[in-house]
N, C-alpha and C positions, 0 to 999 in steps of 0.2 A: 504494500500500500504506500501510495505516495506523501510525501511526511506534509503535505497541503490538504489532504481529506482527511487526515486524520480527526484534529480539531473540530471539523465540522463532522467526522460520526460520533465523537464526542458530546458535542452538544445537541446532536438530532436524539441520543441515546438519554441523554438527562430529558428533553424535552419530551419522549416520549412516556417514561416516569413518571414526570411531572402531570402530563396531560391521563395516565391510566390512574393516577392515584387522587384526581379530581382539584389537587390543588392549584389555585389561584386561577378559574373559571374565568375570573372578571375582567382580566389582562389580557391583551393581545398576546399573540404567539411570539411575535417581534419585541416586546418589553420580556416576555422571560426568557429566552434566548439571549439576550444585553444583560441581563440579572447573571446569568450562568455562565456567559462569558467572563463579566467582571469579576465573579467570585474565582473560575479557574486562573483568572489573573493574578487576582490577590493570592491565592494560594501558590502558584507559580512564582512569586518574588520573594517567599523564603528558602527557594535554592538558589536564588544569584543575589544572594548576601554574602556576607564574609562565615559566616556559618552555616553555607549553602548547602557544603558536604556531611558536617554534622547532620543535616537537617534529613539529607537522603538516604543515611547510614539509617537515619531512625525508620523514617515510612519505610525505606526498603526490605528493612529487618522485617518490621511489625506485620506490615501486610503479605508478605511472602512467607513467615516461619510460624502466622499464628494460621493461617488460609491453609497453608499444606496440613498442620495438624491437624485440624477441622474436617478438612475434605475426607482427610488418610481416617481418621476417627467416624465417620460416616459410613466411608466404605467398608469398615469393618465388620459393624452394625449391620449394612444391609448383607454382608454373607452371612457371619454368623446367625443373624435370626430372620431374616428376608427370605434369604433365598438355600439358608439352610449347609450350614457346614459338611454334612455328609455328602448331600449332591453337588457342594462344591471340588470335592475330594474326589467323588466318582467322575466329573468333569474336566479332571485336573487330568487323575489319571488317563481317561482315552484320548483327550487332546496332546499331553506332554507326553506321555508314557512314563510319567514321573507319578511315583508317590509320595505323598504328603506326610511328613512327619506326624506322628502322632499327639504329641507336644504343641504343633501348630493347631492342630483341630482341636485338641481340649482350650487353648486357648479362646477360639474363637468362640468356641460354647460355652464355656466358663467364664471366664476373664472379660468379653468383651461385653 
């Protein structure tokens, strides 16, 4: 993607949020596009301060190592009780030809 569309699927992506979650009805499309614009501005001028890099140390950590836990914690969930450890095991096996330790499946039925 071209680093020129970006921005604007950015902002078509908030606006569409904005417009399914029924907020600010009253306003044209054109006033909250400018509202969302201006905030990713103002959020965007705490990386080109002098503590810019500080600044992306933190989001980058926070959003990337709290989201992978989350998701990775999810997916656990849905094998273990969703979609059920046993026929995860028997899945594993025909596709991989690999068996599943038995340690991981008590996990996932216990633990998780």
């Amino acid at each position: 993607i071209s680093p020129h569309i970006s921005p604007y699927l950015q902002v078509e992506t908030i606006l569409t949020a904005v417009d399914d979650a029924g907020v600010g009805q009253n306003y044209p499309r054109a006033v909250k596009a400018a509202v969302a614009c201006l905030a990713m501005f103002g959020v965007g001028l705490l990386f080109v301060t002098r503590g810019g890099l500080h600044w992306l140390e933190l989001v980058d950590g926070y959003a990337a190592n709290l989201t992978l836990f989350i998701v990775g914690g999810m997916e656990c969930l849905a094998v273990g009780w969703v979609y059920g450890a046993d026929r995860f095991a028997a899945d594993t096996l025909e596709m991989a030809k690999t068996k599943l330790p038995k340690a991981l499946l008590w996990n996932y039925k216990l633990v998780v």
